[in-house]
C-alpha positions as CSV (number, residue, x, y, z in Angstrom):
1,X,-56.4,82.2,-145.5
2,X,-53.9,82.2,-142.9
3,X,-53.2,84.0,-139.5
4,X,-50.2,86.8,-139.7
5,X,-49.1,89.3,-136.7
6,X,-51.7,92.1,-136.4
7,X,-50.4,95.4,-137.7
8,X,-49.1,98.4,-135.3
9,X,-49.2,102.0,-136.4
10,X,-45.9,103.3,-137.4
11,X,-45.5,107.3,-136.9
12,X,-48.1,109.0,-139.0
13,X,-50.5,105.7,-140.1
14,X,-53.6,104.5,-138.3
15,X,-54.9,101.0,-138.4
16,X,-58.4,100.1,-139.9
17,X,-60.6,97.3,-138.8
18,X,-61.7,96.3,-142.4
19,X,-65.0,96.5,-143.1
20,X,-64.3,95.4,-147.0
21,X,-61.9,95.6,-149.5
22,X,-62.1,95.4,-153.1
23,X,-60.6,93.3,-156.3
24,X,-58.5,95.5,-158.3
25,X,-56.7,94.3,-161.9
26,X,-53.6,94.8,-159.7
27,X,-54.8,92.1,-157.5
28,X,-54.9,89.6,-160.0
29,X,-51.6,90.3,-161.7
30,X,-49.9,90.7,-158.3
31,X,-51.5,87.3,-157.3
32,X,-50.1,85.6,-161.0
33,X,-46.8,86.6,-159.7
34,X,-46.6,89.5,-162.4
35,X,-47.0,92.6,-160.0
36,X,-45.0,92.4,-156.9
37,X,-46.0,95.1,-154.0
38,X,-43.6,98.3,-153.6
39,X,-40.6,97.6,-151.6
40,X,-41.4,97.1,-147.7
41,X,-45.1,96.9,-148.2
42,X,-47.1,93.8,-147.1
43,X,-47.2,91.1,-149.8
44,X,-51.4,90.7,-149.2
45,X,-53.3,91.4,-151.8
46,X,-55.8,94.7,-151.7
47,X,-55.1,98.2,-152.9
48,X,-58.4,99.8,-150.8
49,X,-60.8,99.0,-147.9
50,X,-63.2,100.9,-145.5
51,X,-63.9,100.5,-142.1
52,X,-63.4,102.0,-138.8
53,X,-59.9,103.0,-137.5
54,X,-58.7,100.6,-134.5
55,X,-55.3,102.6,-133.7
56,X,-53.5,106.0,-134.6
57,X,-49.6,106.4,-134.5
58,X,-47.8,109.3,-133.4
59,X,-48.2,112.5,-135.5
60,X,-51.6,111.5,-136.6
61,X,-54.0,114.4,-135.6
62,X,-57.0,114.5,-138.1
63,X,-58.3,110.8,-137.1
64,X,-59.4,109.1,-133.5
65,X,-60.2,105.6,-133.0
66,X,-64.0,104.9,-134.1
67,X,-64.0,107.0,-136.9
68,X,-65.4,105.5,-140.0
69,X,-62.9,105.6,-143.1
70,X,-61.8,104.3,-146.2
71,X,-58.4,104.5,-147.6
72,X,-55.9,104.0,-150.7
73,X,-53.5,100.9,-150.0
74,X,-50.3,99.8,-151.2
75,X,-50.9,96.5,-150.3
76,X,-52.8,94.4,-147.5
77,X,-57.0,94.9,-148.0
78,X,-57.3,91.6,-147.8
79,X,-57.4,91.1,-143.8
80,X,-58.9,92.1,-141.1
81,X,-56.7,94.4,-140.6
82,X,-54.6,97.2,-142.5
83,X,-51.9,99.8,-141.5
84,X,-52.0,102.8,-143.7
85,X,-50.5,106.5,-143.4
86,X,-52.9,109.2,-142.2
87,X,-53.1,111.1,-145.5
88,X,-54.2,108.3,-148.0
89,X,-57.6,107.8,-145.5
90,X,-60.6,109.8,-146.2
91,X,-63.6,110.2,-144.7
92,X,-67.2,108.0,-145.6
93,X,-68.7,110.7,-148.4
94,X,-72.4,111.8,-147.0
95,X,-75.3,109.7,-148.3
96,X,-72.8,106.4,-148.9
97,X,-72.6,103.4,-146.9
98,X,-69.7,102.5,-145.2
99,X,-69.4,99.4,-147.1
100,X,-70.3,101.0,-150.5
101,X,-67.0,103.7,-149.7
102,X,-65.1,100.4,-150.7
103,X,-65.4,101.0,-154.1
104,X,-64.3,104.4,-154.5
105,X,-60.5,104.5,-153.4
106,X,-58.7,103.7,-155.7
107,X,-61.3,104.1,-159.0
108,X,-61.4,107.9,-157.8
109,X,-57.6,108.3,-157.5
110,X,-57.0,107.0,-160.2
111,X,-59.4,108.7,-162.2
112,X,-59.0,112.6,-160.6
113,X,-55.4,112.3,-160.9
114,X,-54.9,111.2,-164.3
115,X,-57.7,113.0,-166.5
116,X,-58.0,115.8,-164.2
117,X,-54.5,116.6,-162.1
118,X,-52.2,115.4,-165.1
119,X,-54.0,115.5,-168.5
120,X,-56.3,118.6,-167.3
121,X,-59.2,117.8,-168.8
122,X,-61.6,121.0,-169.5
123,X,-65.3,121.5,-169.6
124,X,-65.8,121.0,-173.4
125,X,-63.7,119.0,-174.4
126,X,-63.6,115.4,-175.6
127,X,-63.1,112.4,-173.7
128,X,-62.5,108.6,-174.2
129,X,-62.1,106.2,-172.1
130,X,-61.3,102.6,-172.7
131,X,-63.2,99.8,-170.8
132,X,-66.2,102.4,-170.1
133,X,-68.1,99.6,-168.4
134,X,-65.1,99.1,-165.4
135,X,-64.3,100.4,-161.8
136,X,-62.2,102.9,-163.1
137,X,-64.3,103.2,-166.8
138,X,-67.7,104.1,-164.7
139,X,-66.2,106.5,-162.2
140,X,-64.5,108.2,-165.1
141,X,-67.5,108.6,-167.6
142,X,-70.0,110.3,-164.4
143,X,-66.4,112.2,-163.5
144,X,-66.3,113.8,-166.7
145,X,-69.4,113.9,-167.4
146,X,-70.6,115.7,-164.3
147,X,-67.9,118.4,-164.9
148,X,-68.9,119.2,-168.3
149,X,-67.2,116.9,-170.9
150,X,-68.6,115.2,-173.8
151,X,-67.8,111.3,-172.7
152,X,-67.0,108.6,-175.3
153,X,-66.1,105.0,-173.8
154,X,-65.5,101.2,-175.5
155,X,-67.5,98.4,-173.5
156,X,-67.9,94.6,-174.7
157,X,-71.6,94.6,-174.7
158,X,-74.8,96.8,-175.2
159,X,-75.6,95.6,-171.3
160,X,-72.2,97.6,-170.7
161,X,-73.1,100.7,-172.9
162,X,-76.6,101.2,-171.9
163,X,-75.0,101.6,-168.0
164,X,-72.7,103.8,-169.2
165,X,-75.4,105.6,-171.3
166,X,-77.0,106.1,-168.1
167,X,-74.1,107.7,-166.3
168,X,-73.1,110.0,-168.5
169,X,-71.6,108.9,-171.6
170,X,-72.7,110.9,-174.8
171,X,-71.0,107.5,-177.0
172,X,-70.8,104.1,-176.1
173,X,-68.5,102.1,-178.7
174,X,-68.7,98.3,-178.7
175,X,-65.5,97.9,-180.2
176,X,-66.5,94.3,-181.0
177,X,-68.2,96.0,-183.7
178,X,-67.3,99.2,-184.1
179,X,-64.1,100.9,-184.4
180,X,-63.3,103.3,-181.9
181,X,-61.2,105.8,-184.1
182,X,-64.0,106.3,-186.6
183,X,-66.6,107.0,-183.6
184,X,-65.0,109.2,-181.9
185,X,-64.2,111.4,-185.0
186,X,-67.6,111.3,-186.2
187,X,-69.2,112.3,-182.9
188,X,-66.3,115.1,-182.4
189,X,-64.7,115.7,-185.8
190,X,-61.7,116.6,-184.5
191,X,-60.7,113.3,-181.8
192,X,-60.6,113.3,-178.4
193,X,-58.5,115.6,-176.1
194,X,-57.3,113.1,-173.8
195,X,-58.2,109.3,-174.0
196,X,-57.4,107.5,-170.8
197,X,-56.6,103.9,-171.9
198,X,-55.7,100.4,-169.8
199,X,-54.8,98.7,-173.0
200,X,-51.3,100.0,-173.7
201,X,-49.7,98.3,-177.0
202,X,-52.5,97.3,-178.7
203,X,-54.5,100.3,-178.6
204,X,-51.3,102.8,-178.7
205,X,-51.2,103.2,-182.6
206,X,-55.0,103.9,-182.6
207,X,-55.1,105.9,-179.5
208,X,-53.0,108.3,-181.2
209,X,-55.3,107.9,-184.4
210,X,-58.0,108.8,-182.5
211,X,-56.7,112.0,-180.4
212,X,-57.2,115.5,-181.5
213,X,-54.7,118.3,-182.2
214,X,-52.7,119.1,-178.5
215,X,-54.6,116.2,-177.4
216,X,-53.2,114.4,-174.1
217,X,-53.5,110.3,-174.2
218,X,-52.9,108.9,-170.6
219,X,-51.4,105.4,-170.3
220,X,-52.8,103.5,-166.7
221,X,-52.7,99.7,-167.8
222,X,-50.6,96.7,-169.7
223,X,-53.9,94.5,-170.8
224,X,-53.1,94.5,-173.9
225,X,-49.4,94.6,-173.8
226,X,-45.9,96.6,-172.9
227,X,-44.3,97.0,-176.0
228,X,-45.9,99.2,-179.0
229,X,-44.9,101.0,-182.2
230,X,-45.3,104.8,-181.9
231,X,-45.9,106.4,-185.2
232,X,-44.0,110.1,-183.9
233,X,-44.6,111.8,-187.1
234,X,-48.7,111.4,-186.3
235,X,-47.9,112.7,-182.3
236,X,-45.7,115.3,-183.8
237,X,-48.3,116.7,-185.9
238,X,-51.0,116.7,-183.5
239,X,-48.8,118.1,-181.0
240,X,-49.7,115.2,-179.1
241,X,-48.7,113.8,-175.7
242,X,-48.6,110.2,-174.6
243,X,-48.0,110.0,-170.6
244,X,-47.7,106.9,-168.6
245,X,-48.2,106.9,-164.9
246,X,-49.0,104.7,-162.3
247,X,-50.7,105.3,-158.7
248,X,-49.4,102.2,-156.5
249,X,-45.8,103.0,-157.0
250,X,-45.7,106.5,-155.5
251,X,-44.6,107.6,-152.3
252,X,-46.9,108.2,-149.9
253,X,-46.7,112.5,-149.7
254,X,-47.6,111.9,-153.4
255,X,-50.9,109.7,-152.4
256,X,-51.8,112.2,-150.0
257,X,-52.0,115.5,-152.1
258,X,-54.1,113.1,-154.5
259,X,-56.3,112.0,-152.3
260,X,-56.9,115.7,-150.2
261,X,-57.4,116.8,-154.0
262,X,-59.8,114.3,-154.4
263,X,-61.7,115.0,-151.3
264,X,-61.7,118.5,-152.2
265,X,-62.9,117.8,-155.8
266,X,-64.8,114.6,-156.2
267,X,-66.3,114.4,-152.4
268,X,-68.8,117.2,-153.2
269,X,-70.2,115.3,-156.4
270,X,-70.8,112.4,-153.9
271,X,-72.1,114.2,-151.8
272,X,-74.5,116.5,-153.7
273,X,-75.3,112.4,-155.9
274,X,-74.0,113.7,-159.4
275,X,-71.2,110.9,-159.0
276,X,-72.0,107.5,-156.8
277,X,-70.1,103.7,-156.9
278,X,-71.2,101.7,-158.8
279,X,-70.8,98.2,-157.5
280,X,-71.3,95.0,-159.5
281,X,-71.1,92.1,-156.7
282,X,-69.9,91.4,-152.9
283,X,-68.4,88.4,-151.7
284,X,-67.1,87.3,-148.6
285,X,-63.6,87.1,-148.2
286,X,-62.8,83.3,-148.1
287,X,-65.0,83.4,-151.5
288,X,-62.1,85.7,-152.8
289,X,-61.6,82.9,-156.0
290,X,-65.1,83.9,-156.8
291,X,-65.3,87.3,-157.2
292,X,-61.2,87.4,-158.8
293,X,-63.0,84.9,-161.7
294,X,-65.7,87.5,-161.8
295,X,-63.0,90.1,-162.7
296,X,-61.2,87.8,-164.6
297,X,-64.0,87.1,-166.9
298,X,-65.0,90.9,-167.1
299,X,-68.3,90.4,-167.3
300,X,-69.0,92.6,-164.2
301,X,-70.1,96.4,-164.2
302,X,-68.4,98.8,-161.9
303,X,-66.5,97.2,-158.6
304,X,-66.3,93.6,-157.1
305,X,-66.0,93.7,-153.3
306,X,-65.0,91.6,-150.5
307,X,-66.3,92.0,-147.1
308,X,-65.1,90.3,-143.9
């Protein structure tokens, strides 16, 4: 912990007292040296937070000091204090705390822009998603789920799948057991029409084993590698397409229509309680070794946070 010059709000960002923050995959890459922030952002770890806005910079109309927030992040959720433009802050969803709006950021942007904005995932239709048990894995399944996909995930353990079970997900695979491929065409018998995957090489060959005909297979993480074979005679024939995008990377009018479509779209489920956070475990800020071995380890469900 150390003591850094508190931020001032540049034309069209406010500044958010933290309330909490949250540990991200990100975060612990970025912190290995492996993920540096994007050019000109702070080098502090934390790509969301909540917590009530201290300051607003010219141009900034919808928000007034005192209102209660949280917000997408480039960098810097780890402090007391966080400059961030007006359009990647949202409002606290109805019937959630203002600490509990921690944990839905980044899982929600994520998560709306990728199955829903890019891959366009339709009621119907079948869905995968890797590491079901996750931030991003549990806010995906009730996503889907609550507008009217069949959900299949992977999870390490039947603790995992039974949670996901429980939040939507018509197929939990432990793929320490099972092989995803051959579950997912035996519930569907014809694959899955868009598989969101962290995994990235080692899963690539089977992701496209396991996707349906004009199915849509969206890349979001390296755990399992960069560099993969792709078999484009399989992709060919299914009229398949593999995508690859990232969130923290893009500019900031690009954050902004995500996250007003996300407001739009997944504040309502909030709101009405077909969709909520799920979060694992909070710790306090100078415990942040903690709660990154929690992550680490993966033997959480849903979101780690940190509080101030």
């Amino acid at each position: 912990m150390r003591d850094t010059p508190e931020p001032e709000p540049r034309d069209g960002e406010v500044v958010i007292d933290v309330a909490a923050s949250a540990v991200n995959r990100a975060d612990l890459m970025q912190r290995e040296g492996r993920y540096p922030p994007p050019p000109g952002e702070s080098d502090i770890l934390g790509l969301e937070c909540s917590g009530t806005v201290s300051a607003v910079g010219d141009s900034v109309t919808r928000w007034q000091v005192g209102d209660e927030v949280c917000a997408l992040l480039a960098s810097g959720g780890y402090a007391d204090k966080v400059a961030v433009p007006a359009g990647q802050v949202l409002p606290v969803p109805p019937g959630i705390s203002l600490i509990e709006s921690t944990a839905l950021p980044e899982v929600a942007a994520t998560v709306w822009s990728n199955v829903f904005m890019v891959a366009a995932l339709q009621p119907g239709e079948v869905f995968l998603v890797h590491g079901g048990g996750g931030g991003i894995g549990t806010m995906a399944i009730q996503l889907a789920a609550a507008l009217g996909a069949r959900v299949a995930c992977t999870v390490g353990s039947e603790e995992k799948a039974e949670t996901c079970r429980e939040l939507g997900a018509e197929l939990a695979i432990n793929y320490r057991e099972q092989d995803f491929v051959d579950e997912v065409w035996r519930l569907s018998r014809s694959g899955a029409d868009v598989i969101l995957d962290n995994m990235g090489a080692s899963y690539l060959g089977r992701n496209i084993d396991a996707l349906a005909t004009e199915g849509r297979l969206v890349v979001i993480g390296l755990q399992g590698g960069a560099k993969g074979e792709l078999d484009l005679r399989k992709l060919l024939g299914k009229r398949g397409a593999v995508i690859a995008t990232g969130l923290r990377s893009r500019p900031a009018t690009g954050k902004a229509a995500i996250m007003a479509s996300v407001e739009a779209n997944v504040w309502p489920l909030i709101a009405d309680g077909r969709v909520r956070p799920i979060v694992h475990a909070s710790y306090t800020l100078d415990d942040v070794r903690s709660a990154h071995e929690l992550v680490e380890s993966s033997n959480h469900i849903g979101k780690v946070l940190l509080t101030t």
